[in-house]
ZAMARLO-943588 format. One record per residue: residue number from 1; x, y, z of N, C-alpha, C, CB in turn; residue in one letter. Coordinates in steps of 0.1 Angstrom, whole numbers. Glycine has a CB too. Example, Ala and Ser with C-alpha at 12.3 -4.5 7.8 and 13.67 -1.06 7.14 Angstrom:
2
@nr: 1 | n_u: 132 | n_v: -57 | n_w: 78 | ca_u: 123 | ca_v: -45 | ca_w: 78 | c_u: 132 | c_v: -33 | c_w: 78 | cb_u: 113 | cb_v: -45 | cb_w: 90 | rest: a $
@nr: 2 | n_u: 128 | n_v: -22 | n_w: 71 | ca_u: 137 | ca_v: -11 | ca_w: 71 | c_u: 129 | c_v: 0 | c_w: 79 | cb_u: 141 | cb_v: -6 | cb_w: 57 | rest: s $
This chain:
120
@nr: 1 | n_u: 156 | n_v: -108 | n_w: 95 | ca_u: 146 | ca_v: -110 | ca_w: 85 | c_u: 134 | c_v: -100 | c_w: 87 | cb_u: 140 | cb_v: -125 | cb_w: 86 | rest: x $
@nr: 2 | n_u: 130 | n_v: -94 | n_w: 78 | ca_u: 121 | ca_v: -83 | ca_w: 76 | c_u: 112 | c_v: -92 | c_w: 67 | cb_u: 128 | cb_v: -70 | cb_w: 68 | rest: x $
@nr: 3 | n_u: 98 | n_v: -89 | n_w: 76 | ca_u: 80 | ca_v: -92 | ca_w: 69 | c_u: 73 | c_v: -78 | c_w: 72 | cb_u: 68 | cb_v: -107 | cb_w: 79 | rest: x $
@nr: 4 | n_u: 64 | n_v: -79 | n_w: 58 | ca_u: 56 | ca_v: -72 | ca_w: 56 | c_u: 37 | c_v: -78 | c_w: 58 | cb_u: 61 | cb_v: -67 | cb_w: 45 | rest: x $
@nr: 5 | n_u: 30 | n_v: -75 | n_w: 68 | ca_u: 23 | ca_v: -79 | ca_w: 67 | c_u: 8 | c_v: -69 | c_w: 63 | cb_u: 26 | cb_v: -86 | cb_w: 76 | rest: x $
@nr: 6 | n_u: 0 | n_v: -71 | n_w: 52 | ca_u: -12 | ca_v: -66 | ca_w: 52 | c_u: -24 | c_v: -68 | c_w: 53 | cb_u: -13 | cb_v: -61 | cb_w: 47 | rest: x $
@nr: 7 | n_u: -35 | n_v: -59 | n_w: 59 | ca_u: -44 | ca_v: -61 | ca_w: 67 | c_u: -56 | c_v: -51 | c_w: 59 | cb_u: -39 | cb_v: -59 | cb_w: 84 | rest: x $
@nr: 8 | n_u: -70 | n_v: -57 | n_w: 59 | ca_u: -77 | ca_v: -44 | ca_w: 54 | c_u: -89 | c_v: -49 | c_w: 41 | cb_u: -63 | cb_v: -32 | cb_w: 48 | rest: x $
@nr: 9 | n_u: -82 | n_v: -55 | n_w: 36 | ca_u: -92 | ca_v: -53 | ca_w: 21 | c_u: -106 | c_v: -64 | c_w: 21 | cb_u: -82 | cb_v: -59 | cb_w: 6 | rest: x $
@nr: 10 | n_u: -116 | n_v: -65 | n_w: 15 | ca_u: -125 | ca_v: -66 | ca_w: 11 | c_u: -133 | c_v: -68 | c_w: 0 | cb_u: -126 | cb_v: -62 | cb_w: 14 | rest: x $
@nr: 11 | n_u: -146 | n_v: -67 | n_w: 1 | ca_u: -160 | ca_v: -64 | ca_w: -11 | c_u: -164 | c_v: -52 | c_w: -1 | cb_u: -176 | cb_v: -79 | cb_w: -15 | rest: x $
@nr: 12 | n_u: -171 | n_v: -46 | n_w: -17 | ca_u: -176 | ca_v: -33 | ca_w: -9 | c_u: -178 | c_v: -29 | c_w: -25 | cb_u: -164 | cb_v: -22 | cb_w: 4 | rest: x $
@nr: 13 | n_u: -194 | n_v: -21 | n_w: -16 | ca_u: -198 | ca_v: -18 | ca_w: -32 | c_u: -197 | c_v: -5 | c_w: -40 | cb_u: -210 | cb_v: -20 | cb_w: -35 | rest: x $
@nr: 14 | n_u: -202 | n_v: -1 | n_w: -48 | ca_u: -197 | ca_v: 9 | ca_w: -56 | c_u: -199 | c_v: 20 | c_w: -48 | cb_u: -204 | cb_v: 9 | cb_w: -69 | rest: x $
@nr: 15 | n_u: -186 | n_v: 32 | n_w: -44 | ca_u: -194 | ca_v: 43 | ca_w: -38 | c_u: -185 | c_v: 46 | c_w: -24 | cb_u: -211 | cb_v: 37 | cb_w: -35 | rest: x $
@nr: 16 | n_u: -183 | n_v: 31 | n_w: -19 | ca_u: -178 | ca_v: 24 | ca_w: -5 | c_u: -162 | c_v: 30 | c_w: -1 | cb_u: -177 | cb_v: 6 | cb_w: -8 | rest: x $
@nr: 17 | n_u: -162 | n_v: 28 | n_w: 9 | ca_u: -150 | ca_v: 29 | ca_w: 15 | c_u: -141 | c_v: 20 | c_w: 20 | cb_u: -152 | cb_v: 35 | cb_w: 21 | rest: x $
@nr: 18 | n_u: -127 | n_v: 13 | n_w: 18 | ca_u: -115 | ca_v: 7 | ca_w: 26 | c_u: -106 | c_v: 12 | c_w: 30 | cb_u: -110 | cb_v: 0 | cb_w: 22 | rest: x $
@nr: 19 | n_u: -98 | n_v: 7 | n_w: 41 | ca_u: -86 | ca_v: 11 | ca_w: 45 | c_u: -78 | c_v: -3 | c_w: 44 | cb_u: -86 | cb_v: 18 | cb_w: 59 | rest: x $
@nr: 20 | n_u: -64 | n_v: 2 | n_w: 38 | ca_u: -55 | ca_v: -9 | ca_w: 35 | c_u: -44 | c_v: -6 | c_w: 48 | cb_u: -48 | cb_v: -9 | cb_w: 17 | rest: x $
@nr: 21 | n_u: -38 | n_v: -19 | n_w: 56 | ca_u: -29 | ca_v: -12 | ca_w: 62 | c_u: -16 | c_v: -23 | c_w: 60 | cb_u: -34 | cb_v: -8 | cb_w: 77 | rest: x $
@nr: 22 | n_u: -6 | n_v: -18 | n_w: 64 | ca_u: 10 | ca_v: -28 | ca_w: 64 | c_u: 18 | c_v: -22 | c_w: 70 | cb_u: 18 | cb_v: -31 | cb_w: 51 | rest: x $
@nr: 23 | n_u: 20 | n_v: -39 | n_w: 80 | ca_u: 27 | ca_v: -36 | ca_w: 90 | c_u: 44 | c_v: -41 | c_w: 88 | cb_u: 20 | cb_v: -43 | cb_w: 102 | rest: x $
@nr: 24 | n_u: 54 | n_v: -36 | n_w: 91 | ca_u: 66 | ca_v: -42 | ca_w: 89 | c_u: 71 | c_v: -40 | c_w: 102 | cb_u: 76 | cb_v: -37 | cb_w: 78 | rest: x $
@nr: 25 | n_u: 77 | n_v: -55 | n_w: 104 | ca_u: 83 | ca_v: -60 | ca_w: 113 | c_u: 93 | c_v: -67 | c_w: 112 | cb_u: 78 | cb_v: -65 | cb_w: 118 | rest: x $
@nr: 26 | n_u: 107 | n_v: -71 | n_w: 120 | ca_u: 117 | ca_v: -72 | ca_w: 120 | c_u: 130 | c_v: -65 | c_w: 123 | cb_u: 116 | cb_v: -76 | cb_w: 114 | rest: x $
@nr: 27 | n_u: 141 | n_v: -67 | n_w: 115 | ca_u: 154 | ca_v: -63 | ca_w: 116 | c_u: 156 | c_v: -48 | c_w: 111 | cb_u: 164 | cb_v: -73 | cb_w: 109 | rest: x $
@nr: 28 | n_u: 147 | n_v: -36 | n_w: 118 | ca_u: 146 | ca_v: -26 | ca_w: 106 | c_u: 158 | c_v: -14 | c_w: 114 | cb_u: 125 | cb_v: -20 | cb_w: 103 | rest: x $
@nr: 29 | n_u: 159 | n_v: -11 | n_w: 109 | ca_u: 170 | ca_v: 3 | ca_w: 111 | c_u: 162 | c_v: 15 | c_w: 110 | cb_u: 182 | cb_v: 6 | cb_w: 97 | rest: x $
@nr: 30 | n_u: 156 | n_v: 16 | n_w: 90 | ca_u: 153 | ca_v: 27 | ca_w: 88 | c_u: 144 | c_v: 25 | c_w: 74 | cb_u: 165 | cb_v: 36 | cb_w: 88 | rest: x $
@nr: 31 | n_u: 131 | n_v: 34 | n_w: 66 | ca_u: 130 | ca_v: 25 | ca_w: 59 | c_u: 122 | c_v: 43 | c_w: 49 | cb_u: 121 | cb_v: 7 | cb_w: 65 | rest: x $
@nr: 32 | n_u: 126 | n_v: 40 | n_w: 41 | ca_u: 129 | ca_v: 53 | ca_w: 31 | c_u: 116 | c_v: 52 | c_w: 28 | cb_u: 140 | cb_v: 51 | cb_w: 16 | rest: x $
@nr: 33 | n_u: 109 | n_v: 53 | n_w: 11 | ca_u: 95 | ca_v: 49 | ca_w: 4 | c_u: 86 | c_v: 41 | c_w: 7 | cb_u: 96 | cb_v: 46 | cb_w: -5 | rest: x $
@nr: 34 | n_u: 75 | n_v: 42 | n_w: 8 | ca_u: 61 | ca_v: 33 | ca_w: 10 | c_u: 53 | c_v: 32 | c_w: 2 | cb_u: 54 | cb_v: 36 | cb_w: 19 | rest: x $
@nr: 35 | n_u: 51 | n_v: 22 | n_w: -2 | ca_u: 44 | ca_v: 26 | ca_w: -18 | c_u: 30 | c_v: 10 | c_w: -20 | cb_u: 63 | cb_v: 25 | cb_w: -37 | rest: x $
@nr: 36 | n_u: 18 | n_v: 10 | n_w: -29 | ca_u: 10 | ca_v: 6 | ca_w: -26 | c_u: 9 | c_v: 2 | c_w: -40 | cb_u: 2 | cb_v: 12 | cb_w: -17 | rest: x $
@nr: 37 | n_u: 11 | n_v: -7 | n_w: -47 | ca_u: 5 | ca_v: -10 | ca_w: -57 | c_u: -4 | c_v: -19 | c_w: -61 | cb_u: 11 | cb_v: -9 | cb_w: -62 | rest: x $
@nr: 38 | n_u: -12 | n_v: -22 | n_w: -74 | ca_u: -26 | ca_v: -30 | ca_w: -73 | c_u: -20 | c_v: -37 | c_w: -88 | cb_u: -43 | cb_v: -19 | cb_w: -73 | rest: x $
@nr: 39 | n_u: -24 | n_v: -50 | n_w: -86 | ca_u: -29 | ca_v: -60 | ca_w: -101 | c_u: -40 | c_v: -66 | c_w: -100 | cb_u: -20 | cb_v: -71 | cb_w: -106 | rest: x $
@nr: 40 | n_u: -44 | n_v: -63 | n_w: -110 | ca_u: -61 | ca_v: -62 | ca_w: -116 | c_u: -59 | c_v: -80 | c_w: -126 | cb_u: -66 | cb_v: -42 | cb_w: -131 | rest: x $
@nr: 41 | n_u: -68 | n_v: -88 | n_w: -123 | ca_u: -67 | ca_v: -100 | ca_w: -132 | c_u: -62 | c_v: -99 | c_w: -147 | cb_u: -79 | cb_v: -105 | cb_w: -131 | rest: x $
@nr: 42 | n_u: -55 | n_v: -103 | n_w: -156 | ca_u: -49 | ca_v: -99 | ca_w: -171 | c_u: -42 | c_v: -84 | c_w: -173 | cb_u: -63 | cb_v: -99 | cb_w: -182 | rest: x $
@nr: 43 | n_u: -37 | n_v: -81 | n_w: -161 | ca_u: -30 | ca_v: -66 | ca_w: -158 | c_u: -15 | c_v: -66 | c_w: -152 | cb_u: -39 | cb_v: -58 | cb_w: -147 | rest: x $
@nr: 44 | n_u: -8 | n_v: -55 | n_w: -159 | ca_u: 4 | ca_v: -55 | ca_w: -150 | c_u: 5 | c_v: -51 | c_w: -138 | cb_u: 13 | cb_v: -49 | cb_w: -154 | rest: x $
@nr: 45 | n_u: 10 | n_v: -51 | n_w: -129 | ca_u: 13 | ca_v: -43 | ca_w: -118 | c_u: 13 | c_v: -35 | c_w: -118 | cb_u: 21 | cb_v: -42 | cb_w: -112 | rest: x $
@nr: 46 | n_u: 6 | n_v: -21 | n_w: -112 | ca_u: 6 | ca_v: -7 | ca_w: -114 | c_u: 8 | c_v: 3 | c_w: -99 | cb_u: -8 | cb_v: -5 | cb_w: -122 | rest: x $
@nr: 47 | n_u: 15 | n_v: 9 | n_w: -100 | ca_u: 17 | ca_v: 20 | ca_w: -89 | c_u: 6 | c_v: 26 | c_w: -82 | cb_u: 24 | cb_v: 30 | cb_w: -93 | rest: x $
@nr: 48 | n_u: 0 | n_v: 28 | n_w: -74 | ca_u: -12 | ca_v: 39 | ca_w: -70 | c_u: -6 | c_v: 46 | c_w: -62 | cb_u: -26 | cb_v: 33 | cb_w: -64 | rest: x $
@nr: 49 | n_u: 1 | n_v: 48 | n_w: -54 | ca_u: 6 | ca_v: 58 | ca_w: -45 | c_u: 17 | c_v: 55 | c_w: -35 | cb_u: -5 | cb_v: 63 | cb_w: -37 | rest: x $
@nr: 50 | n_u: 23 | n_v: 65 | n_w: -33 | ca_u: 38 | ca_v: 62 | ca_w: -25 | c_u: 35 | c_v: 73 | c_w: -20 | cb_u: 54 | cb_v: 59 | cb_w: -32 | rest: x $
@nr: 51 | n_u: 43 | n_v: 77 | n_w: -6 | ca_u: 49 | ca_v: 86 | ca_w: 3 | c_u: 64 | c_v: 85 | c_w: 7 | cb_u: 42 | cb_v: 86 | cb_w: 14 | rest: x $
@nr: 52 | n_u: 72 | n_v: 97 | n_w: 5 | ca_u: 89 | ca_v: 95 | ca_w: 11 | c_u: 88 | c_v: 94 | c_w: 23 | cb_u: 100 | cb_v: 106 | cb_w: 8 | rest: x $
@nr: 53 | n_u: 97 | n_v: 90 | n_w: 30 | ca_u: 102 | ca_v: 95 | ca_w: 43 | c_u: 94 | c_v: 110 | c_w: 48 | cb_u: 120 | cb_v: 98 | cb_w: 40 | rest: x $
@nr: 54 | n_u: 96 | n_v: 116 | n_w: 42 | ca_u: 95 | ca_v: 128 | ca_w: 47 | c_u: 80 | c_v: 135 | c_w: 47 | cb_u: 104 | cb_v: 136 | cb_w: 38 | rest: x $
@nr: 55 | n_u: 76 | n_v: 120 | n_w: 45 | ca_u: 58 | ca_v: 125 | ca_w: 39 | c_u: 56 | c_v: 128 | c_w: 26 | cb_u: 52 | cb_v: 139 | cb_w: 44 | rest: x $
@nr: 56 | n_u: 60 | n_v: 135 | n_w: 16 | ca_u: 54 | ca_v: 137 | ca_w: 1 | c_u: 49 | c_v: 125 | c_w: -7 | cb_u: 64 | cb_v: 144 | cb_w: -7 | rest: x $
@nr: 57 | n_u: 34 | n_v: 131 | n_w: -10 | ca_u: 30 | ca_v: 119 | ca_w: -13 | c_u: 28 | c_v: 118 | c_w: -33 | cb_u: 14 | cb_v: 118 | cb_w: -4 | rest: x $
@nr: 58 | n_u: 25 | n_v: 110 | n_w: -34 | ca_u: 26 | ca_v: 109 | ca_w: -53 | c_u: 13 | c_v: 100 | c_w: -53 | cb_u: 43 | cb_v: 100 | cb_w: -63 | rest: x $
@nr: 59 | n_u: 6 | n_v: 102 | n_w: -66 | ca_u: -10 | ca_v: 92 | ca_w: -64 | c_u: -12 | c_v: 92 | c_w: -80 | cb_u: -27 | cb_v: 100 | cb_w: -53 | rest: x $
@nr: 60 | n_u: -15 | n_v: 77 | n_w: -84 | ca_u: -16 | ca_v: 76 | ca_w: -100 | c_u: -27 | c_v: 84 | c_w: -104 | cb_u: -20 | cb_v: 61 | cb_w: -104 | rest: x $
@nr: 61 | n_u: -31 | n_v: 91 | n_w: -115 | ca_u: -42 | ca_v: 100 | ca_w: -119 | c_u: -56 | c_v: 93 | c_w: -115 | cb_u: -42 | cb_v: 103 | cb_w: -134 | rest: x $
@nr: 62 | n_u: -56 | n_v: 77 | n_w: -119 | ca_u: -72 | ca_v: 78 | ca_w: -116 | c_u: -76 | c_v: 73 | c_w: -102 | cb_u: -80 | cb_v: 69 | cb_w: -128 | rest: x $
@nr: 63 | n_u: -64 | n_v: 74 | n_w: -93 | ca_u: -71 | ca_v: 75 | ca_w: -78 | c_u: -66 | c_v: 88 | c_w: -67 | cb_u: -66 | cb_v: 61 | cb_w: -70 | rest: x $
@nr: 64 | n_u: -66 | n_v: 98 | n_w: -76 | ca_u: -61 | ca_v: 115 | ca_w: -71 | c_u: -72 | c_v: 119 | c_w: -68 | cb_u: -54 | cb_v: 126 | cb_w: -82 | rest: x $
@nr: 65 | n_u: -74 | n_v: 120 | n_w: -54 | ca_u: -85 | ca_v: 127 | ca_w: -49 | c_u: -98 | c_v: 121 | c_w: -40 | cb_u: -91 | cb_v: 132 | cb_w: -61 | rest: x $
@nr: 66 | n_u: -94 | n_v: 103 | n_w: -44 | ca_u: -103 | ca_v: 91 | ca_w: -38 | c_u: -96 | c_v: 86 | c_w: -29 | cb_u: -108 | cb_v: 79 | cb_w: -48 | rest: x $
@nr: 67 | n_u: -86 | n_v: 82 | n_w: -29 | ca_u: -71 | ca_v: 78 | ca_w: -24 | c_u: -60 | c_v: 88 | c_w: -13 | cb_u: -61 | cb_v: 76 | cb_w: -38 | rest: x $
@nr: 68 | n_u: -61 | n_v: 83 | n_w: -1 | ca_u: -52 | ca_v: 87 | ca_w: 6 | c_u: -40 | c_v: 81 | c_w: 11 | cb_u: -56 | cb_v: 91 | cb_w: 12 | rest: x $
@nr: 69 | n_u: -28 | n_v: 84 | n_w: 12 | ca_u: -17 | ca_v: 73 | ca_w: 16 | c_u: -8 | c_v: 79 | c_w: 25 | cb_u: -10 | cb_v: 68 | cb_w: 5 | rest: x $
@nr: 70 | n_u: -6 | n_v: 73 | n_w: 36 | ca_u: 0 | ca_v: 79 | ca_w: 50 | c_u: 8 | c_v: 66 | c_w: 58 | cb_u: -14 | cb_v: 84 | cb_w: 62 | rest: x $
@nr: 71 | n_u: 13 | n_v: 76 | n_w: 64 | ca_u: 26 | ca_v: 67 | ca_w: 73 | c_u: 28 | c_v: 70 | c_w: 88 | cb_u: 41 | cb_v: 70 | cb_w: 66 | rest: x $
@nr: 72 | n_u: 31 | n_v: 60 | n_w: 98 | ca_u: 39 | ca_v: 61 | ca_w: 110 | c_u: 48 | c_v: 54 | c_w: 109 | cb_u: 34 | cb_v: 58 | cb_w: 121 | rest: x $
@nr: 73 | n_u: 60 | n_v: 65 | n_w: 110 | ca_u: 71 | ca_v: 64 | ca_w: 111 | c_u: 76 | c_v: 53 | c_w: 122 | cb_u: 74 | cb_v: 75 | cb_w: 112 | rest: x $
@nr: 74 | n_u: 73 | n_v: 57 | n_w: 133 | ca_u: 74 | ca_v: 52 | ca_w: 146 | c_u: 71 | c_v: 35 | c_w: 144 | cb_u: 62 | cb_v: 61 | cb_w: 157 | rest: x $
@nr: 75 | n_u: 55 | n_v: 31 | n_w: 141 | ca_u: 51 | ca_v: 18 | ca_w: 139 | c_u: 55 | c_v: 11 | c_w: 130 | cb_u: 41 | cb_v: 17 | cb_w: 139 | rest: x $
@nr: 76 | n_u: 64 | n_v: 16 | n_w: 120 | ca_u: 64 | ca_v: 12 | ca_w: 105 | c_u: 52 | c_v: 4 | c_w: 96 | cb_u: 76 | cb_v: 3 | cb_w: 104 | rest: x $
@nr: 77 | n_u: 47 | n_v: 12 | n_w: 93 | ca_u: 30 | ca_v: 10 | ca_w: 90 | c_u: 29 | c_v: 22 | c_w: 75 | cb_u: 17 | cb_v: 16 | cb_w: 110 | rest: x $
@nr: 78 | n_u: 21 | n_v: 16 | n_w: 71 | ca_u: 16 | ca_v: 28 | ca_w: 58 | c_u: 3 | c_v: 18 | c_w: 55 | cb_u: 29 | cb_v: 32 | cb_w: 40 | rest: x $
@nr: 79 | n_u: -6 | n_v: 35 | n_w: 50 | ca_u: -20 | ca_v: 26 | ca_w: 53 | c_u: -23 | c_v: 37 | c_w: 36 | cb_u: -34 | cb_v: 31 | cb_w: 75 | rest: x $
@nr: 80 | n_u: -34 | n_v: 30 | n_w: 32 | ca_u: -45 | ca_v: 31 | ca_w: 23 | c_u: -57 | c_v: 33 | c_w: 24 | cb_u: -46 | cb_v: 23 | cb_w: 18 | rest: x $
@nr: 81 | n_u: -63 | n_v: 49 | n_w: 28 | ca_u: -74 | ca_v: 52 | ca_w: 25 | c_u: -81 | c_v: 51 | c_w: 13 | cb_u: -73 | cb_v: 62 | cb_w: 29 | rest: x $
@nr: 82 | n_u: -91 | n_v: 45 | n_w: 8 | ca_u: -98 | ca_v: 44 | ca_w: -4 | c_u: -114 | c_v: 48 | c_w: -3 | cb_u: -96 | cb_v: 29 | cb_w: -9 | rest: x $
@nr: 83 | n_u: -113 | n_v: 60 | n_w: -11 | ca_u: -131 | ca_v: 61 | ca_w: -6 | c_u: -138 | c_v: 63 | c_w: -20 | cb_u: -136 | cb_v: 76 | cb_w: 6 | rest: x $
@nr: 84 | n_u: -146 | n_v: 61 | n_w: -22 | ca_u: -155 | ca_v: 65 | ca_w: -34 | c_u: -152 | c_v: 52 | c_w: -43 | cb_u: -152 | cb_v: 82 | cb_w: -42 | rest: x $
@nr: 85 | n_u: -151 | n_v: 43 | n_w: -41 | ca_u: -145 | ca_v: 30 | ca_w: -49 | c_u: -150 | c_v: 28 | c_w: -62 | cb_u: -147 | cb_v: 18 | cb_w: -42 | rest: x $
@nr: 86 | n_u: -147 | n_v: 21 | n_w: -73 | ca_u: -151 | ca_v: 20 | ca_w: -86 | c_u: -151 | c_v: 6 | c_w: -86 | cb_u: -142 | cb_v: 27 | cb_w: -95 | rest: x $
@nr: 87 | n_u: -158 | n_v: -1 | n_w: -97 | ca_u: -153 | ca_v: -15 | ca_w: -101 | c_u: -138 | c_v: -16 | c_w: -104 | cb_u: -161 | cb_v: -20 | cb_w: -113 | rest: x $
@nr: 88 | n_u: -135 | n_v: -5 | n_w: -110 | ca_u: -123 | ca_v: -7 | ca_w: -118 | c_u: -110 | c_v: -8 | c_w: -109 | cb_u: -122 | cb_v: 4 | cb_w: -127 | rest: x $
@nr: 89 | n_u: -115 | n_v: -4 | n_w: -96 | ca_u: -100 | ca_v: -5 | ca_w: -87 | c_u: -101 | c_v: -20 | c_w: -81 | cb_u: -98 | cb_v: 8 | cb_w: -73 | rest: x $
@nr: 90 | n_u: -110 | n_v: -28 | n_w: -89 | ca_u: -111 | ca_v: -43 | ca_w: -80 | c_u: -95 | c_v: -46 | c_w: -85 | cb_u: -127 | cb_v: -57 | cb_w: -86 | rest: x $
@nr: 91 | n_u: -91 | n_v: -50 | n_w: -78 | ca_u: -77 | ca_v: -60 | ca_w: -77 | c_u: -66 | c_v: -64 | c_w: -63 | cb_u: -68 | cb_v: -52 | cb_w: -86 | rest: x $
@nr: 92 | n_u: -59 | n_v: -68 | n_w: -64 | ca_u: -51 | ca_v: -75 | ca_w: -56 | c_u: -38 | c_v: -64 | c_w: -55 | cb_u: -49 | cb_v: -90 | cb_w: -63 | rest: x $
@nr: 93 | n_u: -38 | n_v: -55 | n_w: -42 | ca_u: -32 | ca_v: -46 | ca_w: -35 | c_u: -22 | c_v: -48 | c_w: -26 | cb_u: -40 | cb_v: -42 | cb_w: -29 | rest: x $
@nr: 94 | n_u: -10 | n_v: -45 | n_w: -30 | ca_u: 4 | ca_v: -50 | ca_w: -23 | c_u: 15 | c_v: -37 | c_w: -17 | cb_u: 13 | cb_v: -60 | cb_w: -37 | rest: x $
@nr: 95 | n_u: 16 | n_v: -38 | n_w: -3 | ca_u: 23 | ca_v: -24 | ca_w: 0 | c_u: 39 | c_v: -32 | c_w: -4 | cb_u: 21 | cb_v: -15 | cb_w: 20 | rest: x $
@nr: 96 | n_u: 47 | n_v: -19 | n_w: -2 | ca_u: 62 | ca_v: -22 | ca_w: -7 | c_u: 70 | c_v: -10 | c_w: 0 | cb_u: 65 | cb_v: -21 | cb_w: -27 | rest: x $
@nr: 97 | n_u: 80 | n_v: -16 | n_w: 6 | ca_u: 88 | ca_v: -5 | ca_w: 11 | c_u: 102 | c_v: -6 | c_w: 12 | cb_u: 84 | cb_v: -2 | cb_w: 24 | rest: x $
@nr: 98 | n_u: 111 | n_v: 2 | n_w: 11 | ca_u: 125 | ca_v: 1 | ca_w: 9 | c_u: 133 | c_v: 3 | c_w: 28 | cb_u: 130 | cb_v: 15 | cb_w: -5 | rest: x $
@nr: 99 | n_u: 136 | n_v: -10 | n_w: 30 | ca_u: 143 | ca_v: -7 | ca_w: 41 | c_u: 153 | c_v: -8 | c_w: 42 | cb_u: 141 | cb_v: -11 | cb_w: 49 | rest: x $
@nr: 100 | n_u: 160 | n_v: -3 | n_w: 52 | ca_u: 174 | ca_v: -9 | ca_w: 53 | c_u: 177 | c_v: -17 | c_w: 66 | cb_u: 183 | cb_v: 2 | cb_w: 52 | rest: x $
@nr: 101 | n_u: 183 | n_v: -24 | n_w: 68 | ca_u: 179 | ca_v: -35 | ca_w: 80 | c_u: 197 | c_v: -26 | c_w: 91 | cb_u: 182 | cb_v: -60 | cb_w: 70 | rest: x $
@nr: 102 | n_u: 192 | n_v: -35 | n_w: 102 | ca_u: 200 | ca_v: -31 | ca_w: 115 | c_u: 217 | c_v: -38 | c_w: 105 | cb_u: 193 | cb_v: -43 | cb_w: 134 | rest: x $
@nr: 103 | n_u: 220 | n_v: -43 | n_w: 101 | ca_u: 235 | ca_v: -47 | ca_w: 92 | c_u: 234 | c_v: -39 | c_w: 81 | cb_u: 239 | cb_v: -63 | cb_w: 87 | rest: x $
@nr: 104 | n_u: 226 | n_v: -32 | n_w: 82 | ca_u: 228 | ca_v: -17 | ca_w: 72 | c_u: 227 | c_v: -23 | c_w: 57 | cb_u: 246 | cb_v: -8 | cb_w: 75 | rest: x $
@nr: 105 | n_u: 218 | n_v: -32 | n_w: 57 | ca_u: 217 | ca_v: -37 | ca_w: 40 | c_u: 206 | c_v: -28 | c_w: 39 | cb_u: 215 | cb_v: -55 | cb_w: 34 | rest: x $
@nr: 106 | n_u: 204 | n_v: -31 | n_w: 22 | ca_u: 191 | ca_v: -18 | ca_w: 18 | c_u: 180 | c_v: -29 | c_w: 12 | cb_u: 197 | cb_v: -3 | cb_w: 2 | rest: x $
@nr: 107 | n_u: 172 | n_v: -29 | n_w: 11 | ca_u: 163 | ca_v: -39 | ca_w: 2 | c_u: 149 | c_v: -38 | c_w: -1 | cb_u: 163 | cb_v: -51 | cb_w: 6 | rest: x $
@nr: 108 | n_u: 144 | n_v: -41 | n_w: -12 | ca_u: 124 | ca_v: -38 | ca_w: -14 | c_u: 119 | c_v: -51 | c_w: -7 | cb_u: 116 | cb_v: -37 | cb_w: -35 | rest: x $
@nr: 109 | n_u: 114 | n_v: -46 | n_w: -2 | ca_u: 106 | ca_v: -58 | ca_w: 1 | c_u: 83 | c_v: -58 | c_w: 1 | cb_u: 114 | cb_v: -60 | cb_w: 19 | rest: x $
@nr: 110 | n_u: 77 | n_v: -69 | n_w: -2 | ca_u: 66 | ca_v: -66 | ca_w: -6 | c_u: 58 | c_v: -78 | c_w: 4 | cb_u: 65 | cb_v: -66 | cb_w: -21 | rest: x $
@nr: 111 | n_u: 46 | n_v: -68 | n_w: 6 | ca_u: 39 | ca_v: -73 | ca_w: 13 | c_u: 30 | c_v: -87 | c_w: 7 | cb_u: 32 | cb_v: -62 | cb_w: 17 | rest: x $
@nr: 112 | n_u: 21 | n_v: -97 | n_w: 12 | ca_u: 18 | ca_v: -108 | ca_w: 10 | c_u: 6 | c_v: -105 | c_w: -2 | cb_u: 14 | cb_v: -115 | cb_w: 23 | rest: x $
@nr: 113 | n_u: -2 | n_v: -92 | n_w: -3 | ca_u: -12 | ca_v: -91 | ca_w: -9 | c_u: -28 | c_v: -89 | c_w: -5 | cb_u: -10 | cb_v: -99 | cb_w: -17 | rest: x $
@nr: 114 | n_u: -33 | n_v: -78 | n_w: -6 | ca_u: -52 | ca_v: -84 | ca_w: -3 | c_u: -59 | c_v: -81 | c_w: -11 | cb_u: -61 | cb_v: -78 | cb_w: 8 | rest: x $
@nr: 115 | n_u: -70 | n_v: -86 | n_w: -14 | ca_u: -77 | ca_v: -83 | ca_w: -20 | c_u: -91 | c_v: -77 | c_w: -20 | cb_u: -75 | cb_v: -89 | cb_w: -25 | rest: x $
@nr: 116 | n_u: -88 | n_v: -70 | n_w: -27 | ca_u: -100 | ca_v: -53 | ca_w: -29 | c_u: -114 | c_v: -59 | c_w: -42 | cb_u: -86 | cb_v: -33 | cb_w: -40 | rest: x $
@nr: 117 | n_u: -125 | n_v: -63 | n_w: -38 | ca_u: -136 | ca_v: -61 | ca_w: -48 | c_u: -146 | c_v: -56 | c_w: -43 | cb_u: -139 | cb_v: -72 | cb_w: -55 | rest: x $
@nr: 118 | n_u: -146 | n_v: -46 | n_w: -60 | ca_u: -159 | ca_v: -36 | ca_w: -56 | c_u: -170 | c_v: -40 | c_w: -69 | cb_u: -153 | cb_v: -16 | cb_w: -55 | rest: x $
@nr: 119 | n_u: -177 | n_v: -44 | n_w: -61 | ca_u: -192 | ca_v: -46 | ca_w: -68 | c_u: -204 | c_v: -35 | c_w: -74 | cb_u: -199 | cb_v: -53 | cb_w: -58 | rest: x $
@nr: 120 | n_u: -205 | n_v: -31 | n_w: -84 | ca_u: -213 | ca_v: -23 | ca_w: -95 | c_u: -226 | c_v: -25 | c_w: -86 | cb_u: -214 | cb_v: -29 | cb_w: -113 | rest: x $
């Protein structure tokens, strides 16, 4: 059984800085993409940033440049630098990663959620 657990979020006000982090634990082999996405109350789920395996990272336009996203390989961990924060990134922040487990199955699996509000 593979969990994802994350750690990190807050209030913090306009300007501010967080770090999101997620830990996976269990039956892991190997575990491809890491990816972080956010839902905002009356919003879909939206992508903010992923990193491959290999490191290359991808970041939605309006957190390119505020937003950093990184990985240990070793700890199976991917974290969420967030600096310069907006109201608008207030929402509920979920990492996601594709593993493949020790019986060699492949699967997404998503972290519990935290939540991020930033106060004007």
């Amino acid at each position: 059984q593979v969990q994802l657990v994350e750690s990190g979020g807050g209030l913090v006000q306009a300007g501010g800085s967080l770090r999101l982090s997620c830990a996976a634990s269990g039956s892991i082999f190997s575990i491809g993409a890491m990816k972080w996405y956010r839902q905002a109350p009356g919003k879909q789920r939206e992508l903010v940033a992923s990193i491959t395996s290999g490191g290359r990272t991808n970041y939605a336009d309006s957190v390119k440049v505020r937003f950093t996203i990184s990985r240990d390989n070793a700890k199976y961990t991917v974290s969420l630098q967030m600096n310069s924060l907006k109201p608008e990134d207030t929402a509920v922040y979920y990492c996601n990663m594709l593993i493949s487990s020790r019986t060699y199955t492949t699967n997404t699996y998503w972290g519990q959620g935290t939540q991020v509000t930033v106060s004007s």
